[in-house]
N, C-alpha and C positions, 0 to 999 in steps of 0.2 A: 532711814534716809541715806544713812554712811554706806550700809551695807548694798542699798542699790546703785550707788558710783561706782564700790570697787566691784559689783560684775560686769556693769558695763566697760571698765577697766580694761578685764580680763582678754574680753572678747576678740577685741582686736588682736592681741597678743598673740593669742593661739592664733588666729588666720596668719599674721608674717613666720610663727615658726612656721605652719605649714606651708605655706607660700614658699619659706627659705627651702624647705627639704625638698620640695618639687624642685628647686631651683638648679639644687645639687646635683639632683639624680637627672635631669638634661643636660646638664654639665657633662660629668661622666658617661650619660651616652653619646653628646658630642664628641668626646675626647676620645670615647672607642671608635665611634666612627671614621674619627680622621686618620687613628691607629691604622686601623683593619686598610682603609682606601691610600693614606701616604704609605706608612711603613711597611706595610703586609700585602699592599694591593697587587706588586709584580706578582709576586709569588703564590697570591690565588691566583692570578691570572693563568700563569705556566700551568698550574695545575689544569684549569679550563680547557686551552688548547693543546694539553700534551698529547701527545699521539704516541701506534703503539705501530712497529714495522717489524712484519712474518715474512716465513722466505716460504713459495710453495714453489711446486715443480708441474710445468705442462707435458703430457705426453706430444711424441712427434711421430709420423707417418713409421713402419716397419719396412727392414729391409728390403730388396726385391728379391726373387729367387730364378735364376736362369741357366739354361741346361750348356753344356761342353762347349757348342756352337756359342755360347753367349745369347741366343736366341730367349727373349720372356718369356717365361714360365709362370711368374705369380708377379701384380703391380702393383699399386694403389691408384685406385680413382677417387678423383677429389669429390669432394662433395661439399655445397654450402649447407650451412648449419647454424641450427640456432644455439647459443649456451648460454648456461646459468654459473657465475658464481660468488655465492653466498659469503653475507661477511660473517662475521664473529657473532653470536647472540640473538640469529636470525630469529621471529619469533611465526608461530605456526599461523598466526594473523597477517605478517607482512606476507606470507607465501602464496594466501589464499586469496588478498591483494592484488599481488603479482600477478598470480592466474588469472584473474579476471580482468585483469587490464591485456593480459597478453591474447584473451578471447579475440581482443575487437581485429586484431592484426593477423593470427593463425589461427589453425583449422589443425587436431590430432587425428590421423586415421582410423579409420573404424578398429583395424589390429589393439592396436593402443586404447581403444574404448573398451574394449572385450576382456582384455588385461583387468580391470577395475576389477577391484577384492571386492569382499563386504566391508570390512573395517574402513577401509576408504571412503567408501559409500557415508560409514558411521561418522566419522571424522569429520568429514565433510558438514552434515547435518547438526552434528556437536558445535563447528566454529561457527553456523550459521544460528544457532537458538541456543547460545550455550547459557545462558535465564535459565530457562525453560530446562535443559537436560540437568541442571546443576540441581536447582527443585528437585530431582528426583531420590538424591540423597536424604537420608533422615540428617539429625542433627548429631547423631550417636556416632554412627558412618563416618561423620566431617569430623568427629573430632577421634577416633580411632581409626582412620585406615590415612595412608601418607598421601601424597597427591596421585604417585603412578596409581595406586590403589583406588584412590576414588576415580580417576578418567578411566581407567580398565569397568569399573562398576558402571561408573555413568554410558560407556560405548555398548555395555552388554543391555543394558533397558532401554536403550533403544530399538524402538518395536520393528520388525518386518516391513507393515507397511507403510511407513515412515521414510523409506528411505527406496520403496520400489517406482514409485512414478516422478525421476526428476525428468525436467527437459533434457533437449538437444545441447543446449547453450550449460546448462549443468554440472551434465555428462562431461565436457567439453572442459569445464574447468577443473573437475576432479583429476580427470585426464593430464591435465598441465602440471596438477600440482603434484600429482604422482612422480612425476621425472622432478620439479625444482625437490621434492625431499629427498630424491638419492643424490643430490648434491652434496659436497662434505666442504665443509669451513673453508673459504679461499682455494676452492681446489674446481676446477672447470668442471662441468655436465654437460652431454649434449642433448639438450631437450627434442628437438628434432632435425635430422638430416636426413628422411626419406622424403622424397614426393614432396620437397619442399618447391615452393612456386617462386617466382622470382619477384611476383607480384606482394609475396609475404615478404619477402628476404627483405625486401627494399623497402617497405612498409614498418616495421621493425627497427631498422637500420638508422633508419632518419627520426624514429620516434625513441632512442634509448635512454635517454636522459628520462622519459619517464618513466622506465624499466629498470629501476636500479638491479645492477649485479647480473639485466641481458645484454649480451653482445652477438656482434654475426662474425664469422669466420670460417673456415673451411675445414672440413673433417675429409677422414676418405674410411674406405672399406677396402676389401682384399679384391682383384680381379684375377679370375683362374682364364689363362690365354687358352689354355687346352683341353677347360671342360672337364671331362670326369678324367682324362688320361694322369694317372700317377696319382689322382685327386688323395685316397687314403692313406698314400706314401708321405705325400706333400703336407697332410693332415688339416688342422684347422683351426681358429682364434676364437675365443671367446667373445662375446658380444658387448656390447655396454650395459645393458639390461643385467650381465650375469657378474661383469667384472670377474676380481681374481678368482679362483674354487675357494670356497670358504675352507674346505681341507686341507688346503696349502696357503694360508694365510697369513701365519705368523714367516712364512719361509718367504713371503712376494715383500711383506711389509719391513722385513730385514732390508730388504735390497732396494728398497727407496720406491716401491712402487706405490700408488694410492688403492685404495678398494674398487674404483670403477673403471680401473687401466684393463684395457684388452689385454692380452696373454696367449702364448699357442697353448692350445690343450691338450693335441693330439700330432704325429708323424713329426715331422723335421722341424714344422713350426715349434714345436715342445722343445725337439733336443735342442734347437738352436738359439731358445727363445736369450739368450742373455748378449746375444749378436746381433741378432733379428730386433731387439726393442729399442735402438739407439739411444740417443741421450737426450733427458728432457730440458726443456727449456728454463733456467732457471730464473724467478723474477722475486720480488720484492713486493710488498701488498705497503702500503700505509694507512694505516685506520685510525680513526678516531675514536676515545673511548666505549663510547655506544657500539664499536664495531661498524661502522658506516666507514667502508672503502674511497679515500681521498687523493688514490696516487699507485701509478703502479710503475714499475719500473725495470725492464730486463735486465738480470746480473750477468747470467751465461747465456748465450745463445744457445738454440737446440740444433739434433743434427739427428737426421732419420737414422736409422738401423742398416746394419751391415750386407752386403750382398752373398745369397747364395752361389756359387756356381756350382751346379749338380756335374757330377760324371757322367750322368746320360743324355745320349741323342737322342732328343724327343720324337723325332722325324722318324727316326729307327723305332724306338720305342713304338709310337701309332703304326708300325709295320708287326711288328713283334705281337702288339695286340689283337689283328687284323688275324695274325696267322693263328692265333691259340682258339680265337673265338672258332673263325672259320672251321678248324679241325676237330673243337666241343660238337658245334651244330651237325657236323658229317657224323659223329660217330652218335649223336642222341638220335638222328634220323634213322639207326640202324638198329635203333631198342635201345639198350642199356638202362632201364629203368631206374638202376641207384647211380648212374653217374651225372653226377652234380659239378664237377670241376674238372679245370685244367690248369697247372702252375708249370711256369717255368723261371730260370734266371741262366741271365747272359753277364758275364764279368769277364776282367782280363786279370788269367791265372798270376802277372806277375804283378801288378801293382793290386788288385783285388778293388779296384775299380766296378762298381756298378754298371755296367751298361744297358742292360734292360731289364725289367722281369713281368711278370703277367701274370694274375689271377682272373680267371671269370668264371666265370658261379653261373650255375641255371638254378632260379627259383622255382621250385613244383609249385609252390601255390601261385603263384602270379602265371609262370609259363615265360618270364623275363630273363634277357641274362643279364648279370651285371658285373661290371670291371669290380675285382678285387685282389689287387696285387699286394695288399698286407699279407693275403691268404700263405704267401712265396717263406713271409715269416713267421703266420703265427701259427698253421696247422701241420701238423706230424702224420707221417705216412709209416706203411714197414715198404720200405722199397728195394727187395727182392735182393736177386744177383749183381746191381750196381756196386755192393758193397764189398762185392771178391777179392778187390783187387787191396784194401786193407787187410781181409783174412790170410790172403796168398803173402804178405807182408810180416805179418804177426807169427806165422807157420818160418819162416827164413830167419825171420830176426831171434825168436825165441830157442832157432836151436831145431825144433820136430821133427823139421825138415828141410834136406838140402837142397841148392839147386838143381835144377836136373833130376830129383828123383824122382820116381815112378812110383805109381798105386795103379789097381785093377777097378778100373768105377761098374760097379755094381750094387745093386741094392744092399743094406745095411738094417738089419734085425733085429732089433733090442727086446729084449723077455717083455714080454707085457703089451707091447706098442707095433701099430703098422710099419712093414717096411717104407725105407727113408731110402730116397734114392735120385739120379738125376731122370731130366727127362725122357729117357733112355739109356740102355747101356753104351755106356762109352769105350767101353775097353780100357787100354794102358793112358794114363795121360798122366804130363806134369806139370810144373807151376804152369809155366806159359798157355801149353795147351787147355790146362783146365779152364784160365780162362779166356781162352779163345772159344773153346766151346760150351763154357759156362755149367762144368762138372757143379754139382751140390758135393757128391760123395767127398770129391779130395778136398772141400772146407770141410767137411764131416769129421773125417780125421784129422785135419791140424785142428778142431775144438776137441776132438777126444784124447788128441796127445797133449794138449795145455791142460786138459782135467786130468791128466798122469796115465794114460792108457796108452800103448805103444800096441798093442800087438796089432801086425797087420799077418795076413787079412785080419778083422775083428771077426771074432766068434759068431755065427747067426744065432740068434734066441740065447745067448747069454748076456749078461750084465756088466757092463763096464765099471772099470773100477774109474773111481771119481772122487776128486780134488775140488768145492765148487770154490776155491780159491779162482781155477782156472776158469771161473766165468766171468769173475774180475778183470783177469789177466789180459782176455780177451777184451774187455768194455775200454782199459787202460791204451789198448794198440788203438782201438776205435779213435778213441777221444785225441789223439797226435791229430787226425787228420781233421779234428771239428766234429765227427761222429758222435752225438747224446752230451755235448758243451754249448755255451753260447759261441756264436761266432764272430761278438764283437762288433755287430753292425751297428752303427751309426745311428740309432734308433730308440726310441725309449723302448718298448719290449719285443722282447724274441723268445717264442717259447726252444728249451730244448730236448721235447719229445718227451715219449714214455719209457721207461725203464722198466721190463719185465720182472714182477716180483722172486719168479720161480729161479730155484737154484740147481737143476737139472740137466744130466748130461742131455736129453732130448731137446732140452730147450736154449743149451751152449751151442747145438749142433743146428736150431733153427737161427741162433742170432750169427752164425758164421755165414749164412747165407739171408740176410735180411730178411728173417720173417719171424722176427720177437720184437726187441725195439723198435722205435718209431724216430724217423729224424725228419725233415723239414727240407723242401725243396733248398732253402738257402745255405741247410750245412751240407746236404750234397753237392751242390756247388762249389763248397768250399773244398771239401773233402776230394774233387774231381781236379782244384785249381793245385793241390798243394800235389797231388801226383803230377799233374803237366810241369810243375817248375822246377822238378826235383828233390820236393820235401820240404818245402816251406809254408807254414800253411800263415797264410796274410790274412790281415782284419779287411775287410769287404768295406766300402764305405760309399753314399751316396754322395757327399760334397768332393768334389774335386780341391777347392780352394773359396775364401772368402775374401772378398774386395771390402773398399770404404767404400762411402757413398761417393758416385760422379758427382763433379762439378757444373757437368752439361745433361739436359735433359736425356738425351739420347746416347750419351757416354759410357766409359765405365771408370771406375776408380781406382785405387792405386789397389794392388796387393798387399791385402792385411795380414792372409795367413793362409800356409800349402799346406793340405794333409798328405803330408809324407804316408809311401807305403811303410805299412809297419808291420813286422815279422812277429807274429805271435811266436811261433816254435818250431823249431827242424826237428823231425821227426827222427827216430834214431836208427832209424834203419840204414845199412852200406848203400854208395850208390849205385852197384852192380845189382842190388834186388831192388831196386828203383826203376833201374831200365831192364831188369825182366819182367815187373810189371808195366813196364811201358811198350813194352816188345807183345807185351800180350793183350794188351786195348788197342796195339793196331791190327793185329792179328784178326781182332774178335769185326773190325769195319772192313779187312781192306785181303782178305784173304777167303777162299771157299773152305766154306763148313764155319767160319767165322757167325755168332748169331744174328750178326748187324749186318752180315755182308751184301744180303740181300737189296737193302737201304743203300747201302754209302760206298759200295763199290766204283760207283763214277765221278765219283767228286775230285776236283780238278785242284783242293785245297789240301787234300790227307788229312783225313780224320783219325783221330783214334779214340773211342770208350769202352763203353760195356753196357750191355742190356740189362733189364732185370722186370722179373714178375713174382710178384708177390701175390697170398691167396688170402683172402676177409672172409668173415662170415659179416652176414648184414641182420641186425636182432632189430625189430618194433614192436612199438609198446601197445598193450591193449587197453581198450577202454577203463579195465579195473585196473591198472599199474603194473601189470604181468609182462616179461618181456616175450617173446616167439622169435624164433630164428626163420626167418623169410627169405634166405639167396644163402648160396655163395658165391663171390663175388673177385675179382683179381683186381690189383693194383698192377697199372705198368709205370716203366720208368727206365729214363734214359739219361746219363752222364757221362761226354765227350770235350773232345777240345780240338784246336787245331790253328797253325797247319803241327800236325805231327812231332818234327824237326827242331821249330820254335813256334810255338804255341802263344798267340797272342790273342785270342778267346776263348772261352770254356762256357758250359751249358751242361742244363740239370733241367730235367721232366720227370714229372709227377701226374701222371692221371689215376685217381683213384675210382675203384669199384666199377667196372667195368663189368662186363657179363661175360660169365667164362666162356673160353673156347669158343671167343660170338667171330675172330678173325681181324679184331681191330689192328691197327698198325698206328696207332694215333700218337702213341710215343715218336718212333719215328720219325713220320711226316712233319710231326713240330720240330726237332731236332734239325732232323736235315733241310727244311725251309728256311729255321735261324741261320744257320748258316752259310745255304745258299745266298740271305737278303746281305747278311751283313760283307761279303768274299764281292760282290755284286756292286752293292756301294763303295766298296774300296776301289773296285776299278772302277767303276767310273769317275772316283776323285782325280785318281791317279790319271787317267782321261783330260779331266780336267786341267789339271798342274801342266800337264803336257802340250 
């Protein structure tokens, strides 16, 4: 009976400890509670709303580019746009989100449909059944390959026809999503600005709050005012689609560019591009930890890119080209089977100023021609007797020979080899005269007395004694005047010809009269600029000077920077064999028996150059890889200046492969028409002022 009271006793007992120990432990999580919410509560708080503030950089519209006159050349036209840009931690769900809201408002081009990869296609089909494509993993797979590994696995078992019949609207989204992923972190994309309607823009516009990270704003593109004229001088910009060359990528991402910034790729837009790309906008992002964009704020303002001003008159230039094409088309009308081009270049001998130049190309297969005035820098000719008047230089300065001395021109017979000889016998002639009448033989001997040979007359059918140091020696005189060097143009590449490998007196004796090396309409130019000045031979440049940006639409801006004429090198020649070769380039236009005389005896400007023909063989390939020799073929070529006296432009033609002995004059006619248009607009300026 005792023992059943004290369990009942007991009972109770145990229920208030436990009742107490409950009582404790909601004690203590009150007490946390109030901890965490009084004491500690600011400070989760802060943590909750801290926010995290990026600086990115907007690109701004590129300089303009416009010719001597100030006249446009290249602009930007605006264009509205749509952009994307993504915060921090985007995930490939909000994108595809995105897309599909941005369906109901825009429409991507068919171009941009066709674009669509497979993987895209894949991607697409993975975010939308990603259950189902996950399933296709074992369990072995999920736990041995890492996530790239498994989504690479999972994108590849995705079958063919799975992903060949989506709709219109589909398509459409893939389309969108494709541009919002080459968005980069707080960094602009422009999803589209072609063929954009106003009826989207503004649709868009008014709906962006539900479009996180779209905006509308205005983009532009390049406008060429003059069409193809200069077009592969002027070169060209990269696209959005392409961004920087991935080749040059760590060199753009130095320089604070982002991956889908436009960039020149090619002609002036390249050389210039660090002018040309102005300065971006710089702004402020504020985000909240998720990366959701709360705040944006401009630091620097932005400021377009610098202005070109070219040294050439475009107005001249569309004349220059008018006359080259004109005189290709007269002379393929008269046969000429392998000739395919016409180059020339117009500069002024003393600042080395660009003023015009002209490539145009006949396509055989099309039957087209087309403007190609890079051709002026980047293909190599042997351009005959033009180059005399270095040889007649090299022969004075080195000693071989003096002024005033005399040779007998006659053919020239080396053991083993066809007579070498002019195009006729000339009889007695010296520097001057040789080239007035464009002797081979007296460069014959000053290349065989630089290879150590003195005896005149030289021996017929014996063998000259030879130094081929002296084929250096010769290449060394060359290269003073820009002959087989670059010439410094303003430009990302200039080729500077072939360099004959042979070391042969026959072939020191073909490079004294241009027909070994190859040089390039543009260093003939050079080469013709630094005799009209007196021996200085000047770096050639397209930009005249570069401006800031106008403050007024239609304005221009202040002057940022002159390119000074700069003197690459005075040749070392006295000035008295300077103007005997200058005594003998007017000779050669303005005198009978002269080779040019014919041409330029009535020029009311005084001209002075020198002719030259050069001889090709023409080799095609046969069906099994075999070459044939098919033609022989001549190069003509022509480099002058003028007026005479003071020389304030100079000119350089190149027609290659002509049909021999066909009667062209096509050198020439381009020669003395340049000169005729430009003497022509002078006066009628001068007209004008008047």
């Amino acid at each position: 009976m005792n023992q059943q009271k004290d369990k009942k006793s007991r009972i109770p007992l145990r229920l208030n400890i436990t009742f107490f120990v409950i009582f404790l432990l909601f004690a203590v999580l009150v007490i946390q509670l109030g901890v965490v919410q009084i004491l500690d509560g600011s400070s989760y708080q802060e943590e909750i709303d801290r926010t995290v503030q990026d600086i990115s950089k907007r690109p701004v519209p590129r300089g303009k580019i416009l010719d001597r006159n100030w006249n446009i050349v290249v602009d930007n036209e605006p264009l509205y746009s749509i952009t994307y840009t993504p915060p921090k931690r985007v995930q490939a769900e909000d994108k595809l989100e995105l897309a599909e809201k941005l369906t109901e408002y825009m429409t991507m081009d068919k171009k941009e449909i066709d674009k669509i990869r497979e993987r895209e296609r894949k991607e697409y089909f993975y975010l939308k059944n990603t259950d189902d494509v996950f399933a296709r993993l074992s369990d072995e797979e999920v736990e041995k390959l890492d996530d790239k590994e498994q989504y690479d696995l999972m994108l590849e078992r995705i079958e063919d026809d799975e992903i060949e019949d989506f709709t219109d609207e589909q398509l459409q989204v893939i389309a969108i999503k494709r541009q919002l992923d080459k968005a980069y972190a707080l960094t602009p994309e422009v999803i589209k600005n072609e063929n954009i309607s106003m009826d989207e823009y503004a649709k868009i516009a008014e709906n962006l709050s539900e479009l996180p990270g779209i905006n509308t704003s205005t983009d532009w593109e390049r406008q060429y005012k003059y069409k193809d004229t200069l077009r592969s001088i002027i070169g060209s910009i990269t696209s959005q689609d392409e961004g920087i060359p991935a080749e040059k990528e760590d060199y753009y991402l130095t320089r604070g560019y982002n991956r889908n910034d436009r960039v020149g790729k090619s002609g002036l837009e390249e050389q210039y591009e660090d002018l040309l790309r102005g300065r971006k906008e710089k702004v402020k992002y504020t985000t909240t930890k998720t990366g959701q964009i709360i705040g944006t704020e401009v630091m620097v303002p932005g400021e377009r890119g610098k202005d070109l001003v070219l040294s050439i008159d475009m107005e001249f230039q569309k004349k220059v080209d008018e006359i080259v094409l004109q005189e290709l088309k007269a002379a393929k009308s008269r046969g000429n089977a392998y000739l395919e081009d016409a180059l020339a270049v117009v500069m002024n001998p003393k600042t080395g100023e660009i003023l015009a130049l002209s490539g145009q190309h006949y396509d055989k297969e099309t039957g087209k021609y087309e403007n190609t005035p890079h051709k002026v820098l980047y293909d190599a000719h042997r351009p005959g007797s033009t180059v005399k008047g270095a040889t007649v230089l090299a022969g004075l300065d080195s000693g071989v020979f003096a002024p005033g001395q005399t040779i007998y021109d006659s053919p020239i017979v080396i053991k083993g080899t066809k007579p070498k000889g002019s195009y006729s016998v000339l009889g007695s002639v010296n520097d001057i005269s040789a080239l007035k009448r464009s002797s081979n033989v007296y460069m014959f001997y000053v290349a065989l007395r630089l290879g150590g040979d003195y005896r005149l007359p030289f021996p017929n059918g014996g063998s000259p004694t030879f130094n081929p140091e002296g084929m250096q020696t010769m290449r060394n005189y060359f290269q003073e005047f820009g002959l087989g060097v670059k010439t410094g143009i303003d430009f990302p590449f200039e080729s500077t010809g072939y360099v004959g490998p042979e070391m042969l007196p026959g072939k020191l004796m073909d490079l004294s009269i241009g027909q070994y090396d190859t040089y390039t309409t543009l260093q003939l130019g050079q080469y013709i600029s630094t005799i009209a000045n007196g021996g200085k031979r000047i770096q050639p440049s397209f930009v005249k000077e570069i401006r800031s940006p106008a403050t007024t639409s239609d304005g221009l801006g202040a002057v940022y920077k002159v390119n000074h004429t700069k003197i690459l090198n005075e040749i070392s020649m006295s000035k008295d064999n300077i103007e005997r070769v200058q005594d003998g380039f007017y000779k050669v236009f303005n005198e009978a028996g002269g080779t040019g005389h014919s041409s330029w005896a009535s020029t009311k400007y005084r001209a002075a150059g020198k002719t030259g023909t050069a001889e090709n063989e023409v080799f095609l390939q046969k069906d099994n890889g075999d070459f044939y020799k098919a033609a022989d073929t001549e190069n003509l070529s022509l480099a002058g200046y003028a007026p005479y006296d003071d020389p304030e432009i100079a000119f350089a033609v190149i027609i290659p492969n002509l049909s021999k002995s066909s009667g062209n004059n096509i050198n020439h006619n381009i020669g003395r028409r340049i000169l005729d248009t430009y003497f022509e607009g002078k006066e009628s300026e001068n007209k004008e002022e008047d």
